[in-house]
C-alpha positions in Angstrom: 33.0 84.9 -49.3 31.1 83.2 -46.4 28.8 85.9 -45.9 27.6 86.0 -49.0 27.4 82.2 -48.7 25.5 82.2 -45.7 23.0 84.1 -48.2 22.8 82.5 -50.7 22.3 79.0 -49.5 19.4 80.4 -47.8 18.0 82.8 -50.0 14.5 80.5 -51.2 14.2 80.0 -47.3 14.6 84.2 -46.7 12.0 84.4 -49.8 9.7 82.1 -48.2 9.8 83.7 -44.8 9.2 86.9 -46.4 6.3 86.1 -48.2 4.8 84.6 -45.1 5.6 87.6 -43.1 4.1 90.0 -45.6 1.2 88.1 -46.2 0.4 88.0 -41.7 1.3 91.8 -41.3 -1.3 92.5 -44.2 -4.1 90.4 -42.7 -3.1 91.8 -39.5 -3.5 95.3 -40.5 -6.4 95.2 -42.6 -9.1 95.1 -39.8 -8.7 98.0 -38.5 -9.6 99.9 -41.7 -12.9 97.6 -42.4 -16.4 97.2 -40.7 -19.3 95.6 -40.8 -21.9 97.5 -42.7 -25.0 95.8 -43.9 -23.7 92.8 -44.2 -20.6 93.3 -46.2 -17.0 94.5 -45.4 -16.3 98.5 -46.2 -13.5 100.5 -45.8 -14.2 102.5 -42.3 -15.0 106.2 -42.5 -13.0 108.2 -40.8 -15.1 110.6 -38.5 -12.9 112.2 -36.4 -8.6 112.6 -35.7 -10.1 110.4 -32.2 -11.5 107.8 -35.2 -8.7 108.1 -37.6 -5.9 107.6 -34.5 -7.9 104.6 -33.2 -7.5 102.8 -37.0 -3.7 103.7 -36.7 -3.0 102.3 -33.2 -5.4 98.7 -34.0 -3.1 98.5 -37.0 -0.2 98.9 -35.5 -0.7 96.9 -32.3 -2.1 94.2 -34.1 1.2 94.0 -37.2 3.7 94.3 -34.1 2.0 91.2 -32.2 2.1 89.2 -35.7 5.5 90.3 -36.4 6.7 89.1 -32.9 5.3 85.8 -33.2 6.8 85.4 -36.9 10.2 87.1 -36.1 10.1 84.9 -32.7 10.0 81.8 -35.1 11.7 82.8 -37.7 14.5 84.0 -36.1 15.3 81.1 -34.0 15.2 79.1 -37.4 17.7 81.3 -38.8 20.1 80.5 -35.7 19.7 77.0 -35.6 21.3 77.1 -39.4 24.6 78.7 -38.5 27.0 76.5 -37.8 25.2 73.5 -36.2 25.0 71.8 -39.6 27.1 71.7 -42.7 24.1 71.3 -45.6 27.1 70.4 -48.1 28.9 68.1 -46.4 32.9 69.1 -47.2 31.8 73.1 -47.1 33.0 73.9 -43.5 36.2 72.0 -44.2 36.9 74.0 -46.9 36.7 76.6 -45.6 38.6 76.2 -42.4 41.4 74.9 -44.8 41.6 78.7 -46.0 43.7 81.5 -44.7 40.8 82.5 -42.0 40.2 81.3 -38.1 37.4 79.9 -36.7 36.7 82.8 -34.9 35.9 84.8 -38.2 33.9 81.8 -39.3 31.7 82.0 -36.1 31.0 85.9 -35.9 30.7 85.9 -40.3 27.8 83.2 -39.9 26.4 85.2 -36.8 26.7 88.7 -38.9 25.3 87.2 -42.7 22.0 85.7 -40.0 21.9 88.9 -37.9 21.7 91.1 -41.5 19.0 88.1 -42.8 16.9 89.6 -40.0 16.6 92.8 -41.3 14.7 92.7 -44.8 12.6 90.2 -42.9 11.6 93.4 -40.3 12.0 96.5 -42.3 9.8 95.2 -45.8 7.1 94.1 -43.4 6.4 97.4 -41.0 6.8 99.1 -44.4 3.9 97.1 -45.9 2.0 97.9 -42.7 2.2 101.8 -43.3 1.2 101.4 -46.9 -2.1 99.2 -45.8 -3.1 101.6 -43.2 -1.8 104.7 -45.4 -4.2 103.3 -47.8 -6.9 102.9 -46.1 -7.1 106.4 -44.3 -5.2 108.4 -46.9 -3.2 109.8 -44.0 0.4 108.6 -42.7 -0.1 108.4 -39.0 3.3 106.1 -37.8 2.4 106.6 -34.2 4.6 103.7 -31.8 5.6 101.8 -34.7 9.0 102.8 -35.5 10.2 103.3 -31.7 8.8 100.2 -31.4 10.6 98.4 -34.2 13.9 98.9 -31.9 12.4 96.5 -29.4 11.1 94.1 -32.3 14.5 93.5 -33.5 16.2 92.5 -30.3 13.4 90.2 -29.2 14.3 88.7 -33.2 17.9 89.4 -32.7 18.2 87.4 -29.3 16.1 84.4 -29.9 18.5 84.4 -33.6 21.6 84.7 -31.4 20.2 82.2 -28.6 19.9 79.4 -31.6 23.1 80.1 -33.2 24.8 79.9 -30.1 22.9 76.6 -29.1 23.2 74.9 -32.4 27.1 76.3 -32.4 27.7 74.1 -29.0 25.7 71.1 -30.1 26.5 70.8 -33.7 22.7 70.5 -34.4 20.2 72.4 -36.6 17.4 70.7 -35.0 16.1 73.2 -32.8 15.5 76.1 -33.9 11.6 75.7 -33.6 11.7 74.1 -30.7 13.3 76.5 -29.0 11.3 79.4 -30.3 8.3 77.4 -28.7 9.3 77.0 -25.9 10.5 80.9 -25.4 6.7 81.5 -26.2 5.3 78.9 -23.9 7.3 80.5 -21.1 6.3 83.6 -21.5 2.6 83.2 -21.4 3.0 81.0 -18.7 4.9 84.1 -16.7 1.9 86.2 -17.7 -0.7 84.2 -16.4 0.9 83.5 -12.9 1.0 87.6 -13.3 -2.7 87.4 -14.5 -3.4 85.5 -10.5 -7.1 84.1 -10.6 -8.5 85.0 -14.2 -5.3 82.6 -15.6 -7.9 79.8 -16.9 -10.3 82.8 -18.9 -7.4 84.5 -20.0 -5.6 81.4 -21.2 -9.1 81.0 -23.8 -9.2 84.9 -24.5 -7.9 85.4 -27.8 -7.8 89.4 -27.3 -5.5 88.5 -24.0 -2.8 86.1 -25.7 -2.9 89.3 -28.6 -2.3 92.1 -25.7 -0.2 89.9 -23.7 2.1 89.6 -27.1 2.6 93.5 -27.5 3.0 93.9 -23.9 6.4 92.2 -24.4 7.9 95.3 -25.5 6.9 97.3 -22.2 10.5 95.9 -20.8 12.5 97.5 -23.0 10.8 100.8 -22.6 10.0 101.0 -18.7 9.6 104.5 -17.0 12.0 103.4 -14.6 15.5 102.1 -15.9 18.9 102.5 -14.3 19.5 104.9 -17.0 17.4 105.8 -20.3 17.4 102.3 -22.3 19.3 100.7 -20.2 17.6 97.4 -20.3 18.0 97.5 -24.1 21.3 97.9 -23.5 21.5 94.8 -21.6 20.3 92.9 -24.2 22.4 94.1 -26.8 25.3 92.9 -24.3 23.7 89.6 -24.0 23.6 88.7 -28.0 27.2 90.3 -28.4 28.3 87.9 -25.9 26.6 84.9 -26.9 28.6 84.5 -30.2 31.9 85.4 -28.1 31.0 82.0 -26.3 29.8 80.3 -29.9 33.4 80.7 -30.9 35.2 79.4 -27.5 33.1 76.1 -28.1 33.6 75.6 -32.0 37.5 76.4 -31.2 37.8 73.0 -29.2 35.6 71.3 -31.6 36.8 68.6 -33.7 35.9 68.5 -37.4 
């Protein structure tokens, strides 16, 4: 009953994030298929498998940089709404007064938001292959659905990050913030990393772009303790998160 709660209650914000998200990964796509010819816009004409890969990869680089930044957002929004605030005041004590612990009311709203996530992920990269299957009348997936693994744990721990921080406060007021301030962090490791060029960089769209995909070369490093292991980690790291969410609410008073 409270998973399908958790979805309902937010289903014109799920429709609202999806249209956003389609709409990004669409413009995001679509220049690598066009070019400038005579003044206009065309469709790009593939001249060689060299040509057509280079339209795939741009694609695909550019929707899994878009879809970070949304997802990054998104997710973190999607947190902040678990248990941090009752929207119906009277719902949560209803439901507490039912034959069911906190516990399963914790890791229920943690599940219905981690499932949210998913149409939000999969309806998008699928757009992405139709625009660029499209436009070269080829299906060429290349990185894109290894890389989608990645993509969803970046989503999946800022979601669980907020849950558990709106959990311990009792607040839904920081979902955003927090999904800012993940972002501002990480350029600002990537430009101490960047050493002297930090100021250009900072200014260089194409670098904030590249620096965005190259979030996903942690998960998939040559060198791991073991194959995925740092995925691993982080799959530990948001299964633990809600273990703590559910110590906290337990000593909370209602």
């Amino acid at each position: 009953m409270y998973f399908w709660a958790c979805w309902f209650n937010r289903r014109y914000r799920l429709i609202a994030y999806l249209a956003i998200t389609l709409v990004l990964v669409v413009l995001a796509a679509l220049p690598a298929g066009f070019v400038r010819y005579q003044g206009r816009w065309a469709v790009v004409r593939i001249t060689s498998p060299e040509h057509l890969a280079w339209v795939w990869n741009t694609g695909i680089d550019n929707t899994l940089a878009v879809m970070l930044v949304a997802l990054v957002f998104i997710a973190a929004d999607l947190g902040a709404l678990g248990l941090g605030d009752d929207p119906e005041g009277g719902n949560l004590d209803f439901l507490l007064s039912r034959p069911r612990s906190r516990a399963q009311l914790v890791w229920t709203g943690w599940f219905a938001g981690l499932t949210q996530l998913l149409p939000l992920l999969v309806l998008p990269l699928l757009t992405c292959l139709g625009v660029l299957a499209a436009l070269t009348h080829t299906f060429i997936p290349g990185s894109l659905l290894r890389l989608s693994v990645p993509l969803f744990a970046m989503a999946a721990a800022m979601y669980t990050l907020a849950f558990f921080m709106a959990t311990v406060t009792a607040s839904a007021r920081h979902g955003y913030e927090l999904a800012a301030l993940a972002v501002v962090l990480f350029l600002g490791y990537r430009l101490i990393l960047s050493g002297e060029m930090a100021v250009y960089e900072l200014s260089s769209t194409r670098w904030i772009w590249e620096c965005f995909h190259g979030a996903f070369d942690w998960y998939l490093p040559p060198h791991q303790l073991f194959p995925l292991a740092n995925l691993l980690f982080v799959a530990g790291a948001i299964l633990f998160l809600p273990y703590l969410a559910q110590l906290s609410f337990a000593r909370r008073d209602l």
